[in-house]
C-alpha positions as CSV (number, residue, x, y, z in Angstrom):
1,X,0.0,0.0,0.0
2,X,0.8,4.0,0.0
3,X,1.5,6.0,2.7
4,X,-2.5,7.2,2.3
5,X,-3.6,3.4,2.1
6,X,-2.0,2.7,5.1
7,X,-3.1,5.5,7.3
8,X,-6.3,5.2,6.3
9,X,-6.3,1.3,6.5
10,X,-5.2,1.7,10.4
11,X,-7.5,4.6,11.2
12,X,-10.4,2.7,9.7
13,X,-9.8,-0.4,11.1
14,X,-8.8,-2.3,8.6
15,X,-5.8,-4.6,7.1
16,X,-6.0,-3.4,3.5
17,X,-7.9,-0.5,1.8
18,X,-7.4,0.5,-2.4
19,X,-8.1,2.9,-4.4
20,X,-11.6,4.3,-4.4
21,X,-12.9,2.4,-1.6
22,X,-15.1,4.2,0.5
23,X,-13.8,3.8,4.5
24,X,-15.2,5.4,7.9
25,X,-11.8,6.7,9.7
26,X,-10.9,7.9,13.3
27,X,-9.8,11.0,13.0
28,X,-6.6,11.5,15.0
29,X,-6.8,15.4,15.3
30,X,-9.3,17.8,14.4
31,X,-8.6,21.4,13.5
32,X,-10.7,24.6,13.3
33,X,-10.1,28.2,13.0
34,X,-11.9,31.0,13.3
35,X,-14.8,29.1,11.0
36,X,-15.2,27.1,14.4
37,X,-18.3,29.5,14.7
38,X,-20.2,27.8,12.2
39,X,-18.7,24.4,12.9
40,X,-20.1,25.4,17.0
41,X,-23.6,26.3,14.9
42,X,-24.1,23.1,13.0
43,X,-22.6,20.9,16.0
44,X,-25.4,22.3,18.7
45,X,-27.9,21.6,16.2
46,X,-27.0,18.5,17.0
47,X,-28.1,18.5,19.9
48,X,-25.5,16.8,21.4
49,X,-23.8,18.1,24.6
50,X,-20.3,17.0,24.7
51,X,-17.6,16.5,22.1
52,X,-15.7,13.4,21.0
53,X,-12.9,13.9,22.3
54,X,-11.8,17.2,24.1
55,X,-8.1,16.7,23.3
56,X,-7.8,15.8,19.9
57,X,-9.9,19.3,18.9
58,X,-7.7,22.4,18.1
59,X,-9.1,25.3,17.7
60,X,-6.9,28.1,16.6
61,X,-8.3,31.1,15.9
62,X,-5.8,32.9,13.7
63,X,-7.6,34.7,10.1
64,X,-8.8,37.7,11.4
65,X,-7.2,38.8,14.2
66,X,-7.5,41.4,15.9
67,X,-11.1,41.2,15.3
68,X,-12.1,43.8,12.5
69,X,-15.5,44.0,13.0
70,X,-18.2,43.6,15.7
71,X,-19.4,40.7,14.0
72,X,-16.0,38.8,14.1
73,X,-15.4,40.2,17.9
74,X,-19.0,38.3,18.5
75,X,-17.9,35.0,16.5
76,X,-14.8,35.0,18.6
77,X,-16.3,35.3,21.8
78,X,-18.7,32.7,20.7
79,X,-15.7,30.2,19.8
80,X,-14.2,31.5,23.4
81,X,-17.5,30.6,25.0
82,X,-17.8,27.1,23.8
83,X,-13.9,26.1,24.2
84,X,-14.4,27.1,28.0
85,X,-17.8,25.1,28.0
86,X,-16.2,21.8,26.8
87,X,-13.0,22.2,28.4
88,X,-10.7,22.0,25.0
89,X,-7.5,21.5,26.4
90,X,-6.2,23.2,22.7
91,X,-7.6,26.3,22.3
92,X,-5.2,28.8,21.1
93,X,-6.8,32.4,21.0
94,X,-5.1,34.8,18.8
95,X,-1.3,35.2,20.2
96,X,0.2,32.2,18.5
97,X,-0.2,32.7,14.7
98,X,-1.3,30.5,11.6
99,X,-2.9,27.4,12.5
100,X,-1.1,25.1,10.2
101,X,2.2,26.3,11.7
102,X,1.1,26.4,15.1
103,X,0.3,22.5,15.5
104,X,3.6,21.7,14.1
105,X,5.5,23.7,16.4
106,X,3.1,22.2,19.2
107,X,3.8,18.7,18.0
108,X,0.5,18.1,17.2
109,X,1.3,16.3,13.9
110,X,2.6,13.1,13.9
111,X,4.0,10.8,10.8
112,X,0.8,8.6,10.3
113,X,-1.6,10.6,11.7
114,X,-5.1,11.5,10.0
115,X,-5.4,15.1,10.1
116,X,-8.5,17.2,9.6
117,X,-9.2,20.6,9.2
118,X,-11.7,23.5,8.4
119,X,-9.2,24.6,5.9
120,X,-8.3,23.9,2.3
121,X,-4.4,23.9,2.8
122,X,-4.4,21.0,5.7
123,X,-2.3,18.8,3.4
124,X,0.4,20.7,4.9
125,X,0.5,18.4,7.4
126,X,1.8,16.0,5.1
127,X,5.2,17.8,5.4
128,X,5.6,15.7,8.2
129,X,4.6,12.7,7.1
130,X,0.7,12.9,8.0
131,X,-2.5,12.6,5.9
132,X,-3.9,16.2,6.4
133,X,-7.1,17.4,4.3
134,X,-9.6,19.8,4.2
135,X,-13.4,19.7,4.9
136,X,-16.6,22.0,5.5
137,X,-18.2,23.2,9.2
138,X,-20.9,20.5,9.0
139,X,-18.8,18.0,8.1
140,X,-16.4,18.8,10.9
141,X,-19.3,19.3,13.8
142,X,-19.9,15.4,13.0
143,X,-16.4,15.0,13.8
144,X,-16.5,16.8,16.5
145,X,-19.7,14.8,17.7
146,X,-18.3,11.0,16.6
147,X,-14.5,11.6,15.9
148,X,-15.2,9.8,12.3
149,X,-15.3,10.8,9.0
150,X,-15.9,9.1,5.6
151,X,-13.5,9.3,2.9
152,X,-12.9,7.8,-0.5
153,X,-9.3,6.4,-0.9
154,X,-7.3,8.7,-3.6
155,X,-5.3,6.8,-5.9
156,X,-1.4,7.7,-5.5
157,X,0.4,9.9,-7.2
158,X,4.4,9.5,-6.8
159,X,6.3,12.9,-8.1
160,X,9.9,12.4,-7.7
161,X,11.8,16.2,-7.8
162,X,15.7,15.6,-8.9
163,X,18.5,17.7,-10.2
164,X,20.7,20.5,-8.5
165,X,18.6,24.1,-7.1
166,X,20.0,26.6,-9.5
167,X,20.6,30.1,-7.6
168,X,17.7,31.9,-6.1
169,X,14.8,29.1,-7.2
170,X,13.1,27.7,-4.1
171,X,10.4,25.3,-2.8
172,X,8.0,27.8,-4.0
173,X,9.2,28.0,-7.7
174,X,9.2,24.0,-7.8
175,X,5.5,23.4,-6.5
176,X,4.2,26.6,-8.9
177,X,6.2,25.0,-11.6
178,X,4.7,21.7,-11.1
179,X,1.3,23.5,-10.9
180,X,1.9,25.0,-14.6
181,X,2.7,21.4,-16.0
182,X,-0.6,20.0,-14.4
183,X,-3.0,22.8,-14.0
184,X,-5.4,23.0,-10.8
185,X,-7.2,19.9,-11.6
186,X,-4.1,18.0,-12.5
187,X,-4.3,15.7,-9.4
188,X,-7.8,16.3,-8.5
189,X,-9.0,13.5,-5.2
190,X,-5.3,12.3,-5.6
191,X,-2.8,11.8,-2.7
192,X,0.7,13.0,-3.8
193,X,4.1,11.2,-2.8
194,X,6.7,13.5,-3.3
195,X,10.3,11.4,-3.5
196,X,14.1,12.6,-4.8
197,X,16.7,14.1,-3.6
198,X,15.5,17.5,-3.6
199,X,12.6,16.7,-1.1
200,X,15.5,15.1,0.8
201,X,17.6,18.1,0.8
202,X,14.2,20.2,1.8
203,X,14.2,21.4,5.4
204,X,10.6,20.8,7.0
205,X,9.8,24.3,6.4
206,X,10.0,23.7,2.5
207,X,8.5,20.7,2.7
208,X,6.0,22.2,3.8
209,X,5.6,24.8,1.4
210,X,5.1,22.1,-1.3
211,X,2.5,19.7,0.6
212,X,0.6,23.5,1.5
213,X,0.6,24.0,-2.2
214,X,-0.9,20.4,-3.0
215,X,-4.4,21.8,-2.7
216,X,-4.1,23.8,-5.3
217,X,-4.0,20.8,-7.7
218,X,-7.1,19.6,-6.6
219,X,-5.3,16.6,-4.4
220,X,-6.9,15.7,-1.4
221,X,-3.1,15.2,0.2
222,X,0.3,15.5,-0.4
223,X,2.7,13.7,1.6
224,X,6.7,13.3,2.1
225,X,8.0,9.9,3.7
226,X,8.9,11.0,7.3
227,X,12.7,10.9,7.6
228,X,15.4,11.6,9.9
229,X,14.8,15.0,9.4
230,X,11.0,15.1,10.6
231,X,12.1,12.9,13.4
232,X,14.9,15.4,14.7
233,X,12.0,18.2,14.1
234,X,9.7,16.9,16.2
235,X,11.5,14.7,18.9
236,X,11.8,18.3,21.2
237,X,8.1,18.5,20.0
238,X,6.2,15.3,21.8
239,X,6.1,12.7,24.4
240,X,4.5,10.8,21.9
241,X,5.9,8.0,19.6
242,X,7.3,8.7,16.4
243,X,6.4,6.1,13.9
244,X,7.1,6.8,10.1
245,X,4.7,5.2,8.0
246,X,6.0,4.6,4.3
247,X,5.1,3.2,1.1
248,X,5.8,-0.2,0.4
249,X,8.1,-1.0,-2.4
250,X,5.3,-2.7,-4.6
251,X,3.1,-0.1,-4.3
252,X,0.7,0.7,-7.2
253,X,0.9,4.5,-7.8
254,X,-1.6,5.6,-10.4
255,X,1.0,7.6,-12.0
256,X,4.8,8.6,-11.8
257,X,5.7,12.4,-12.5
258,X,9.2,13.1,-12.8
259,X,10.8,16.8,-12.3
260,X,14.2,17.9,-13.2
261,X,14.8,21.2,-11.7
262,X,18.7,21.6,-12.4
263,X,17.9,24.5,-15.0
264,X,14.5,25.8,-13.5
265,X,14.1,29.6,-13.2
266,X,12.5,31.7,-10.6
267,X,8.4,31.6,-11.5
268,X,5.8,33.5,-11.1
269,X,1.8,32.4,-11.0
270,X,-0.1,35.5,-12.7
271,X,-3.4,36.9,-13.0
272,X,-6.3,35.0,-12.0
273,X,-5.0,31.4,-11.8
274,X,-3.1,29.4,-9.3
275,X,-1.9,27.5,-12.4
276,X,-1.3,30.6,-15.0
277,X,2.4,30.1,-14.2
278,X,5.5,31.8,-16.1
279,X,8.9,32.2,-16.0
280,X,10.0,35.4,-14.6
281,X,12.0,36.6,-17.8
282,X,8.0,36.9,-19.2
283,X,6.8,38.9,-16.7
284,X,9.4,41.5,-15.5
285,X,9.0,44.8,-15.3
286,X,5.3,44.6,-15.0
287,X,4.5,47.6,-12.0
288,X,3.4,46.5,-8.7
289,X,1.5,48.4,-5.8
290,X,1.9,46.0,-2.8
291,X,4.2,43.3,-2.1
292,X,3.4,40.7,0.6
293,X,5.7,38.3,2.2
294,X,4.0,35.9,4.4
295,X,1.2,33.2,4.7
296,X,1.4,29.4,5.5
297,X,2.9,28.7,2.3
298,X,6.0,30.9,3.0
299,X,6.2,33.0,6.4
300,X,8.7,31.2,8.1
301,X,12.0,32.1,9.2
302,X,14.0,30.9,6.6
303,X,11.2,32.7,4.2
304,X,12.2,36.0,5.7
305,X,15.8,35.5,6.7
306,X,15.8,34.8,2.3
307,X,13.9,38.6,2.2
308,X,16.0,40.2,4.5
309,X,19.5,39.6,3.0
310,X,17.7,41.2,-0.4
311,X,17.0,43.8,1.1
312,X,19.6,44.4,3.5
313,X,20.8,48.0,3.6
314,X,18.7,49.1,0.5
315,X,14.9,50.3,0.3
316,X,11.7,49.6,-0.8
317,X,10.5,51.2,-4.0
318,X,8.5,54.3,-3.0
319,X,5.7,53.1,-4.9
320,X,5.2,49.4,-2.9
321,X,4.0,48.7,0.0
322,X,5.8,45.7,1.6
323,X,4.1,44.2,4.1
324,X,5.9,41.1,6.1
325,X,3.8,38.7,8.7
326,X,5.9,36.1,10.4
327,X,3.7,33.1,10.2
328,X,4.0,32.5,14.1
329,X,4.7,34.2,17.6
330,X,7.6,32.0,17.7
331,X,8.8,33.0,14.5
332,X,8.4,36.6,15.1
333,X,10.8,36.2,18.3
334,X,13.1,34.2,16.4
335,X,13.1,37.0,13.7
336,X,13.5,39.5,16.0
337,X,16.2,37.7,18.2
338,X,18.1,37.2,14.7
339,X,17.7,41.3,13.8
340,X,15.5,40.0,10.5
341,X,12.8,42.4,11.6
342,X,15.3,45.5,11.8
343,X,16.6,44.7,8.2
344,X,13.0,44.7,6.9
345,X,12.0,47.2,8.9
346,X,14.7,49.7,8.0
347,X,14.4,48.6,4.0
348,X,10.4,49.9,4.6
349,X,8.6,47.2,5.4
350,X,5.9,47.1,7.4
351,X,5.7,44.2,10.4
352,X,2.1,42.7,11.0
353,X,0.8,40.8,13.6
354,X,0.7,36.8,12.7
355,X,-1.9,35.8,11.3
356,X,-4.0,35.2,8.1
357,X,-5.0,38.8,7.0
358,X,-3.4,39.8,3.6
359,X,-3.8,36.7,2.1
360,X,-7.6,36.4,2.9
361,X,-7.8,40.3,2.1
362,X,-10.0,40.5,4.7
363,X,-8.6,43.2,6.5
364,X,-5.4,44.0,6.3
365,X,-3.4,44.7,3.2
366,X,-7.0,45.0,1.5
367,X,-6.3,46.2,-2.3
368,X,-8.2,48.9,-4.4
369,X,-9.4,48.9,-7.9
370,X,-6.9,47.9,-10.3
371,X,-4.2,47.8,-7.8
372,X,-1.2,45.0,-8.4
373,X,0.3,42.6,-5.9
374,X,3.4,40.4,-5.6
375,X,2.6,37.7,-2.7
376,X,4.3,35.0,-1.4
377,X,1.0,33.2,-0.3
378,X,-0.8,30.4,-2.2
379,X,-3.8,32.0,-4.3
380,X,-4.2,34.9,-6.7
381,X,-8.3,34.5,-7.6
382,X,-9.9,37.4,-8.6
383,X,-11.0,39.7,-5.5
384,X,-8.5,37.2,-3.2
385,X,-7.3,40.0,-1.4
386,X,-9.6,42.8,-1.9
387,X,-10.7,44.6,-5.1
388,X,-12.1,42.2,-7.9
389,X,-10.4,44.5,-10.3
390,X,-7.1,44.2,-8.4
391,X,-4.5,41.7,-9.7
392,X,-2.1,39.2,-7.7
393,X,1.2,37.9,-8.8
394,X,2.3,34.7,-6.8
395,X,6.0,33.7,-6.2
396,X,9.0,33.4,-3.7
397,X,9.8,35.3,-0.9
398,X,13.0,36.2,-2.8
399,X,10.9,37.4,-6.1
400,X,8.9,39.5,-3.8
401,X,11.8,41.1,-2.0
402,X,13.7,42.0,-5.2
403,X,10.8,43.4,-6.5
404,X,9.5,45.2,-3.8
405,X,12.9,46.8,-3.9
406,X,13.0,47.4,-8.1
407,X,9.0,48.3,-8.1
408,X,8.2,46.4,-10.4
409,X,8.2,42.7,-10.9
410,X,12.1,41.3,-11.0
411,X,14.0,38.3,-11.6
412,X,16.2,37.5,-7.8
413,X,19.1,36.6,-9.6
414,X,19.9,39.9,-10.9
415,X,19.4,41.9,-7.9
C-alpha cells in the first residue's frame, strides 16, 4: 500500500484498503479556525452536549485577528465561549499565529496521523509525514460529535523532484512549476508522494511549502516519507511515539511524475489562476502596488531570513508597500532575536501581527481597484485579497523582496 492506504487502513480499522474504496476513519486530530463559529452552529444543532474527544480538537483562531468587525469580535467570543464550555484542552486564541504552523510547532502532527481541518491547505501536514485534508463546518461538527469521518481512498500519485537548485529558485518556484505542467485539476482527489533528492535536501519548512501547495491541484493530500529530518523536528516537539509510515516498495501509484529542476528559473503564477504560471524573464518589469511576504505557504523564518538579506541596507520602491507577517509568535521572536525584523523594517517594510490577514484580504493589506500585488501566499483569484479588479502575482519570498525593492516585478538573480 501508499502512505495514504495505510493510514487510512489503520484509522479505519482495517488490514487493507485501495483505491476508491469508501472507508469510515478515526480522526486522530481535528482542526478549526476562526470558522469554528459555524462548525459550533451546526454541531449544537446537533443536539449533542459534549464532544468526542476534548483533546484531539484544536481550535486556533488565527484569520482575522485582531477582530475587525463587531461581527468577528462576537464570533470569537462565541468560539471563546464554547472552548471554556467543553474544556478543550487546545484552544489557542489569537497570540500564536497560523494554525497550520502552530500545530507543528506544538507537536500536534505526527508521521501517520489522520489530520483534519476547516481549511483547504491541511495537506500541509503531510510535510511531516501525516494525511492532512480539508473539509466544510458540518462535516467537521460530526467530527466533533463521533470523531469519524468518511472518505474515499485517492489513488497515489508519486512525483519524484531531482537535479541541483540553481541560484535563487526555491520550494515555491518548484510546487508553482509543477502546478503550470498539471493545472489546478491536475491531481484532482489524488494523494501526492513526493520522493528525490530534492525533497530530501528540503528542510521541513519547504517541505511544507510544497505539501501546503498540493491543494491547489485539486489533491486531497500530499505527503513526504517522514525521515530523519522530521524525526529530529519533532522529537523536542512530543512525548508521543514517532512512527514513520512509508510506502511499500510494490506499491501501485496511479501515476509517476518526474521533475528535473537543475535549470528551472524563478516563477511566477499570474493573473487570476493558481496554475497561469510563467517564467519570470515573461513577466518583469510589470508595476506592482503591494508586495506581501508571508502566509502558511512561505512566512517562516528561513522565508524571511531569504527577504532580508535582499533587502539588506537598500529600500523599498517608493511606490510598494511591503508588508511582512511572520507566520508564528515563535517565528516573530526568532526573527526579532536574529535582527531579521530591523533589516525589513529599516528597507520599509511594514511588520504585521501573525496571522491570516493579507492573504484572505480581509482586513489588512485589502487592495483597491486595479491595484497590483506580488505575494508570497498560495492564491491569486480574482477579489482574493480585496478589489475584484485588483490583480495578484504569486512567487518566492526572494521574487517579492527583489521586487519590492526594483517596483516592479524582478528576476532574484539579478538583484
Amino acid at each position: 500500500m501508499t502512505i495514504s492506504e495505510k493510514i487510512l487502513a489503520r484509522t479505519c480499522g482495517k488490514e487493507h484498503v485501495v483505491p476508491n474504496e469508501i472507508v469510515i476513519c478515526k480522526v486522530d486530530k481535528a482542526m478549526s479556525h476562526d470558522n469554528s463559529a459555524l462548525v459550533i452552529k451546526y454541531f449544537n444543532e446537533l443536539g449533542i452536549n459534549s464532544v468526542w474527544n476534548s483533546e484531539k480538537i484544536i481550535i486556533p483562531i488565527d484569520h482575522r485577528i485582531p477582530a475587525n468587525t463587531i461581527e468577528v469580535a462576537e464570533a470569537h467570543q462565541t468560539i471563546r465561549k464554547f472552548a471554556s464550555n467543553h474544556d478543550l484542552d487546545n484552544f489557542l486564541d489569537i497570540r500564536l499565529g497560523l494554525c497550520h504552523q502552530v500545530l507543528t510547532e506544538l507537536g500536534h502532527i505526527l508521521p501517520g496521523d489522520l489530520i483534519i481541518g476547516t481549511d483547504s491547505h491541511s495537506t500541509i501536514y503531510g510535510a511531516l509525514g501525516a494525511f492532512g485534508t480539508g473539509v466544510g463546518a458540518s462535516e467537521m461538527a460530526g467530527i466533533w460529535a463521533t470523531g469519524e469521518l468518511w472518505l474515499k481512498v485517492p489513488q497515489t500519485i508519486k512525483v519524484t523532484i531531482k537535479g541541483s537548485l540553481p541560484n535563487q529558485v526555491y520550494a515555491k518556484d518548484i510546487i508553482l512549476k509543477i502546478l503550470g505542467e498539471l493545472s489546478v485539476s491536475g491531481a484532482t482527489y489524488q494523494a501526492l508522494e513526493f520522493y528525490g533528492n530534492i525533497i530530501d535536501q528540503f528542510s521541513i519548512s519547504e517541505r511544507m511549502t510544497i505539501c501546503n501547495m498540493a491543494i491547489e491541484l485539486g489533491a486531497k493530500a500530499g505527503i513526504v516519507s517522514a525521515d530523519e529530518k522530521t524525526i529530529e523536528y519533532l522529537k523536542p516537539r512530543t512525548q508521543e511515539s514517532i512512527e514513520p509510515v512509508h510506502s511499500d516498495k510494490n506499491a501501485q501509484f496511479y501515476q509517476e511524475l518526474m521533475f528535473d529542476v537543475t535549470d528551472l528559473v524563478p516563477q511566477v503564477a499570474c493573473p487570476h489562476a493558481v496554475d497561469n504560471v510563467k517564467d519570470i524573464s515573461d513577466v518583469v518589469g510589470v508595476a506592482i502596488d503591494q508586495a506581501f511576504i508571508g502566509s502558511c505557504t512561505n512566512g517562516r523564518l528561513d522565508d524571511l531570513r531569504v527577504a532580508a538579506d535582499i533587502l539588506d541596507g537598500k529600500t523599498v520602491h517608493h511606490n510598494v508597500r511591503l508588508l511582512v507577517c511572520p507566520i508564528s509568535q515563535n517565528v516573530y521572536l526568532e526573527a526579532l532575536q536574529e535582527g531579521i525584523l530591523e533589516r525589513l523594517v529599516r528597507a520599509g517594510a511594514l511588520i504585521l501581527n501573525p496571522g491570516c490577514g493579507p492573504c484572505l484580504g480581509a482586513h489588512q493589506g485589502v487592495l483597491g481597484s486595479g491595484e497590483v500585488a506580488l505575494s508570497s501566499s498560495n492564491r491569486n483569484f480574482r477579489g482574493r485579497m480585496g478589489s475584484t479588479s485588483a490583480e495578484i502575482y504569486l512567487a518566492s519570498p526572494a521574487t517579492v523582496a527583489v521586487s519590492a525593492l526594483k517596483g516592479e516585478l524582478a528576476d532574484p538573480r539579478v538583484c
